[in-house]
C-alpha positions in Angstrom: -238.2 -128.3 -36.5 -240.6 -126.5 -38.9 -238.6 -124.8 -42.1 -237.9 -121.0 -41.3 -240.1 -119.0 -43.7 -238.7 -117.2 -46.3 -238.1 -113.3 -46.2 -240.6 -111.1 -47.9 -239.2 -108.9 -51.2 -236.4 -106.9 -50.4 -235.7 -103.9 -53.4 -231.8 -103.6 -54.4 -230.8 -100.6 -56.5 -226.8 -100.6 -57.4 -224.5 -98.0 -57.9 -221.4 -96.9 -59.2 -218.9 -95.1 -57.6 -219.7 -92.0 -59.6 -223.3 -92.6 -58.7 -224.8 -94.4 -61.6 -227.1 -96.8 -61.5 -225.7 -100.3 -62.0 -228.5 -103.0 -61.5 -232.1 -102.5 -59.5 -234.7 -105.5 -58.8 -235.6 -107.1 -55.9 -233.9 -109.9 -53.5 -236.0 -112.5 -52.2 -233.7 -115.6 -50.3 -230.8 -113.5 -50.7 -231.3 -114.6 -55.2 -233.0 -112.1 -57.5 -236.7 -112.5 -58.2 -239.0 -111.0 -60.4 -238.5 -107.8 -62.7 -234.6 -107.1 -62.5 -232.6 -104.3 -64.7 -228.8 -104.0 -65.9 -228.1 -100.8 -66.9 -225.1 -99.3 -69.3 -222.8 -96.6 -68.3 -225.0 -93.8 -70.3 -228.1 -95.1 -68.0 -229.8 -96.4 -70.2 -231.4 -100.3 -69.5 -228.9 -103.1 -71.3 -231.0 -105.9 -70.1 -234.7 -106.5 -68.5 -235.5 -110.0 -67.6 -237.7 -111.8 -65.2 -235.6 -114.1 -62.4 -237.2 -116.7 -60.5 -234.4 -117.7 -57.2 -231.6 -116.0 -59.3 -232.6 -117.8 -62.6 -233.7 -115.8 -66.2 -237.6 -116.9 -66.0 -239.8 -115.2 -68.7 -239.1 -112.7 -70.8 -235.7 -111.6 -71.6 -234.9 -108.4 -73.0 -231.4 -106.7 -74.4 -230.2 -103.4 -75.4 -227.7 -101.8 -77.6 -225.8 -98.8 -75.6 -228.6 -95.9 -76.0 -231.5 -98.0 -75.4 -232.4 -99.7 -78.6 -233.5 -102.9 -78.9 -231.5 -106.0 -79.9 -233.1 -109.5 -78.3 -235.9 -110.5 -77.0 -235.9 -114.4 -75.6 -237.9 -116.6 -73.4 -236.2 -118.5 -70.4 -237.1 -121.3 -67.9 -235.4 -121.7 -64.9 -232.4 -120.3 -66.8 -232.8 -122.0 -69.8 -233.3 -120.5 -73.2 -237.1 -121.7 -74.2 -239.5 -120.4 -76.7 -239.6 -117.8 -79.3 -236.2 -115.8 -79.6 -235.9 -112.5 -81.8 -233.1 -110.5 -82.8 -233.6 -106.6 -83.8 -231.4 -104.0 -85.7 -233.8 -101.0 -86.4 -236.4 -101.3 -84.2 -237.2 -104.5 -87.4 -237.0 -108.2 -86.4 -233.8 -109.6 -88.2 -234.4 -113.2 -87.3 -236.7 -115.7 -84.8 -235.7 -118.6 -83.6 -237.5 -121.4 -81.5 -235.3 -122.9 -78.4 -236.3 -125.9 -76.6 -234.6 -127.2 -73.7 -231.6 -124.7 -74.8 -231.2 -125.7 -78.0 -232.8 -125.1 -81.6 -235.8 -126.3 -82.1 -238.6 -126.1 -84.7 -238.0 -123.2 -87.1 -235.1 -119.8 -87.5 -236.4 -117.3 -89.6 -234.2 -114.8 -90.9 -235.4 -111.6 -92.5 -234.4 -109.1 -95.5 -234.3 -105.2 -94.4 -237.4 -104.7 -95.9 -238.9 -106.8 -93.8 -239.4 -110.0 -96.3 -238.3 -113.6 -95.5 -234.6 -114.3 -96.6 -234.4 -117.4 -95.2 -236.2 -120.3 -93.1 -234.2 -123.3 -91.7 -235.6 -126.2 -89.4 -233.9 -127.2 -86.8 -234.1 -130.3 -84.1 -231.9 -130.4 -81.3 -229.7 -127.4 -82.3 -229.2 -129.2 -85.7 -230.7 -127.9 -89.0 -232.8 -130.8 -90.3 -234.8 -130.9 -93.5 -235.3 -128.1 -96.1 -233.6 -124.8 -96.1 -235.2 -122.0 -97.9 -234.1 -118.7 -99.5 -236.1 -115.9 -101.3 -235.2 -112.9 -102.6 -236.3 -109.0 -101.0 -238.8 -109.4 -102.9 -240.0 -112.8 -101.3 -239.3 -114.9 -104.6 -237.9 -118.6 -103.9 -234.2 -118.2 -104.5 -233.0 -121.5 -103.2 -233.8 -125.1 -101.7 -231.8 -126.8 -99.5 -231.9 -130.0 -97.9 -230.1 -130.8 -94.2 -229.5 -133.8 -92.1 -227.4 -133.8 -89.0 -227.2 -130.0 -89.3 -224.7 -131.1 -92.8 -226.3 -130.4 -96.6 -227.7 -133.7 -97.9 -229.9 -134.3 -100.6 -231.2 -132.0 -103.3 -230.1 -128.7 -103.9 -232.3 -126.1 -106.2 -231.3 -123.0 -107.3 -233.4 -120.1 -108.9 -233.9 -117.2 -111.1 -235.9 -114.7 -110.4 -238.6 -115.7 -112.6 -238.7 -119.1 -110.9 -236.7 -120.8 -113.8 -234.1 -123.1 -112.2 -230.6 -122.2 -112.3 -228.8 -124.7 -110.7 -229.6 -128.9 -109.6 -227.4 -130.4 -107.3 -227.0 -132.9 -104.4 -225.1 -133.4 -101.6 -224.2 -136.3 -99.0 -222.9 -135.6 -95.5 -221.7 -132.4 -96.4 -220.1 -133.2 -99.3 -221.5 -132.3 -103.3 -222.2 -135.7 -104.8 -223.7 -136.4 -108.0 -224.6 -134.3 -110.9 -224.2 -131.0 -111.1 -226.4 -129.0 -113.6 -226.0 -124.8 -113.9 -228.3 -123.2 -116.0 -229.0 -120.4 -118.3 -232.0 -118.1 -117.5 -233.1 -119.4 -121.0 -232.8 -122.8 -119.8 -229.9 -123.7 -121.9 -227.4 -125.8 -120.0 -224.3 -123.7 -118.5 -222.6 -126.3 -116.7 -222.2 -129.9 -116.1 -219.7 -132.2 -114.0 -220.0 -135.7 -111.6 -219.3 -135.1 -108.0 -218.4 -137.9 -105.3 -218.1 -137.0 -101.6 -217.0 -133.8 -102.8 -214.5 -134.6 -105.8 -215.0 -134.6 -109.2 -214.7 -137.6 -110.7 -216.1 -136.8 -114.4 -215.0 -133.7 -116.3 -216.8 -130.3 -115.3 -217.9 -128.9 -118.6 -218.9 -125.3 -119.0 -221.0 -124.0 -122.3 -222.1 -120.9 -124.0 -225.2 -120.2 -124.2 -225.8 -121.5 -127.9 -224.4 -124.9 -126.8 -221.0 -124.5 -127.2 -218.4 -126.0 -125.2 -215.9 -123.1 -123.7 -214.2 -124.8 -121.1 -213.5 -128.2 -119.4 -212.2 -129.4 -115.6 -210.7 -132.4 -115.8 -210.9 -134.2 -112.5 -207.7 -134.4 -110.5 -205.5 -137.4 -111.3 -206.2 -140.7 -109.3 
């Protein structure tokens, strides 16, 4: 026996039982398909998507109560995929790339001004790589370095004139290695020995004409 054909578009508009609107799209199979609308108690949309047999499929788009913007995403067969973006002021506060559902390829998250504050790559919802941080003013502020979505490697900080501030490393996680804080001048602040996140040789902290002000001694054995 040949399959039945499917029913044609049927349009579904939802109420309330004070009369407001709840959800409109249209039916097809009995499942959602195409343009479909949740709206808020006030009446205003709180999400527009496109559905394919009940599943987000295209754009997806969310809304704070009274209508502003908050998310735009990208699904496939009701999986986050593509470019996501978060709003707060009608301005873009971060994007982030999904793949299969999970993070993929770079988050950028943004200053008020609209300036880069931050860029981390990610592989499989794990941050992988280097991390990097800049000021409102879009100066470098930081390097990071991740593997298995922990800090490992190299760690930079900086002024805002691009002098370094700060060298350290970490492993799994954990700070390991030297640790070097600087002065704006470049004289040394601080120095101490870090392993898998102990301190295993005295943390020494200076004035700025060299002088030593303060020492950590690492906990006892």
């Amino acid at each position: 026996m040949a399959d039945e054909p499917s029913s044609g578009p049927q349009p579904v508009e939802e109420r309330d039982g004070q009369g407001r609107i709840v959800r409109s799209g249209e039916l097809r199979d009995e499942l959602f398909h195409g343009l479909y609308t949740a709206y808020g108690e006030d009446g205003h949309p709180v999400l527009r998507a496109r559905l394919r047999a009940g599943k987000l499929h295209g754009e997806v788009r969310n809304y704070a109560p009274g209508g502003a913007l908050v998310q735009v995403a990208e699904y496939v067969d009701g999986v986050q995929h593509g470019l996501t973006t978060f709003y707060a002021h009608a301005r873009p506060t971060c994007r982030m790339t999904y793949r299969d559902g999970l993070l993929n390829g770079p988050s950028v998250f943004f200053h008020e001004t609209g300036t880069v504050a931050a860029v981390f790559q990610y592989c499989d919802g794990k941050r992988e790589g280097e991390a990097l941080f800049h000021s409102p003013q879009g100066r470098p502020m930081r390097r990071e370095s991740y593997a298995g979505d922990r800090l490992h490697g190299p760690v930079l900080g900086y002024y805002d004139d691009g002098t370094v501030s700060e060298r350290s490393a970490f492993l799994d996680g954990l700070q390991d290695g030297v640790l070097r804080r600087y002065f704006p001048s470049g004289a040394l602040m601080q120095h101490g020995v870090y392993r898998r996140g102990l301190l295993i040789e005295p943390l020494r902290t200076y004035s700025e004409d060299g002088k030593e002000i303060a020492v950590l001694q690492p906990p006892a054995a």
